[in-house]
C-alpha positions in Angstrom: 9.5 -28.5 11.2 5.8 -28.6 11.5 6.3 -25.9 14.7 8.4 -24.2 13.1 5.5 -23.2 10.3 3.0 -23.0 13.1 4.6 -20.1 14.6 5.8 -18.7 11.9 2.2 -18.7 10.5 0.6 -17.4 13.6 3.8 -14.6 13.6 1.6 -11.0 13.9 3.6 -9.8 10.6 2.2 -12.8 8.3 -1.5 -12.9 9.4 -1.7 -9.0 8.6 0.4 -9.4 5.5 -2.3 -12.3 4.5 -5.3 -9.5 5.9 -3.8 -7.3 3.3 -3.8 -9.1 0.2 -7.5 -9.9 0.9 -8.4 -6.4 1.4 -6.1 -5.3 -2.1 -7.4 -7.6 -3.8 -11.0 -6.7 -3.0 -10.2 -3.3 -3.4 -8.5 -3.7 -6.8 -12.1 -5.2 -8.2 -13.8 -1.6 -6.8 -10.7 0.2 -8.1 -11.7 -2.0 -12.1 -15.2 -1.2 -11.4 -14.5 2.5 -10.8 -12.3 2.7 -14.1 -14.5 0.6 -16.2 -18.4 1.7 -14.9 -17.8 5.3 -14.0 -14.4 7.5 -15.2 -13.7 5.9 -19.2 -16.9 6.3 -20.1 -17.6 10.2 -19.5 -14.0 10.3 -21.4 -15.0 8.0 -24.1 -18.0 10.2 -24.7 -15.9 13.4 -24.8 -13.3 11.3 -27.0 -16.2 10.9 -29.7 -17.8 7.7 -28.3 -15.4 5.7 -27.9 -15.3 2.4 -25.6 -12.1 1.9 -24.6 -12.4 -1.5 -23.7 -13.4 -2.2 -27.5 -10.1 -0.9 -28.9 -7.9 -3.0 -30.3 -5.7 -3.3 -33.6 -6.4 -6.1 -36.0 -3.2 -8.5 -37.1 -4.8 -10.9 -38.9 -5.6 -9.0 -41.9 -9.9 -9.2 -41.7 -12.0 -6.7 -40.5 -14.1 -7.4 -37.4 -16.6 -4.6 -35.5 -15.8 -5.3 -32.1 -12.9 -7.3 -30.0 -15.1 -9.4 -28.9 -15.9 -10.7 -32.9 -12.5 -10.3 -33.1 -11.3 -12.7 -30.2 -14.4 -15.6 -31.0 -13.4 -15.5 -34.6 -9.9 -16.2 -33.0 -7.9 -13.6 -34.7 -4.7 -11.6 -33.2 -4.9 -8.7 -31.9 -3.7 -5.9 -29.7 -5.8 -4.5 -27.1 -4.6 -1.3 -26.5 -8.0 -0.4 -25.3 -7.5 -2.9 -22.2 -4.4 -1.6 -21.8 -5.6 1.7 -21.7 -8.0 0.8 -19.1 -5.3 -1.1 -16.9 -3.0 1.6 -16.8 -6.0 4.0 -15.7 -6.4 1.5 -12.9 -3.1 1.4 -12.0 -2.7 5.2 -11.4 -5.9 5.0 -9.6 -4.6 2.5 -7.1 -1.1 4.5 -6.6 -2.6 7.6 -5.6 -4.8 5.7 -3.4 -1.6 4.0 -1.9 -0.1 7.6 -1.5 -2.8 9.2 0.1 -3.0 6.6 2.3 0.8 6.7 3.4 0.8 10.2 3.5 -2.1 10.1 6.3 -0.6 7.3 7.7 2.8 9.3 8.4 0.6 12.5 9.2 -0.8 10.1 12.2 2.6 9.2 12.9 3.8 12.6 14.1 0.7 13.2 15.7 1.0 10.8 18.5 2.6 11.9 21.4 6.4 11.3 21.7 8.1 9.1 24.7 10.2 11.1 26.7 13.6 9.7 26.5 14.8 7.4 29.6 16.7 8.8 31.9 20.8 8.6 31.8 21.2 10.3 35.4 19.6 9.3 38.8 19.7 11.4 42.2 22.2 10.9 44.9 20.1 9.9 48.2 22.4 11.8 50.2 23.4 15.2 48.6 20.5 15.2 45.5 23.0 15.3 43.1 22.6 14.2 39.6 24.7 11.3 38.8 25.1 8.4 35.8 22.4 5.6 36.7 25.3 2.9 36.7 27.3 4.6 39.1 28.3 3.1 42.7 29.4 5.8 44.4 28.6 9.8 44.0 30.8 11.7 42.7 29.9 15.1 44.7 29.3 13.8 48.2 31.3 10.7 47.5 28.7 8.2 49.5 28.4 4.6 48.5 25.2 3.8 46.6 
């Protein structure tokens, strides 16, 4: 059983499935950092100043300035702001995704095609093209 997981670890498919989650997951942190740092603020400013990441709707009945008040004080809320945000970085990542599959396949049909094999052979004798499995030609009639 142990072999079995040993070669099913060292299989090309896992290693660069594992390669791939480490690479996501680094790029999802850029991909936060982008949403967070550099696009919701410019459209928090043109929104009136608003953070995003601060919005958030009250349940326990108080009032509280900020979600982070909100959350120490241990009250109930809904951060739509976050939400906001997650979705933002969701889209961000799916377009990245696209554009990446789309050059991907664009690379794909660049590469130059394998001519198909060959279903016919010459006859020795006579040139002739005949089936590859065959055993005798069928226009000069000679045993291959």
């Amino acid at each position: 059983m142990l072999k079995d997981f040993k070669a099913f670890i060292l299989r090309g498919n896992v290693l660069d499935l594992a390669v791939a989650v480490i690479i996501g997951a680094a790029f999802g942190k850029i991909i936060t950092s982008l949403v967070n740092d550099i696009i919701m603020p410019p459209i928090g400013l043109v929104l009136g100043r608003v953070a995003f990441s601060n919005l958030f709707l009250n349940l326990s009945g108080k009032s509280y300035l900020s979600l982070a008040e909100a959350q120490a004080a241990g009250a109930a809320t809904v951060n739509y702001g976050v939400f906001i945000n997650n979705v933002v970085d969701f889209l961000i990542v799916a377009i990245a995704i696209y554009l990446l599959v789309k050059a991907a396949q664009s690379l794909e049909r660049l590469k130059p095609k394998e001519p198909p094999a060959s279903t016919t052979r010459e006859c020795p004798y006579c040139l002739s093209k005949i089936p590859q499995k065959a055993s005798r030609c069928a226009y000069c009639t000679s045993q291959l």
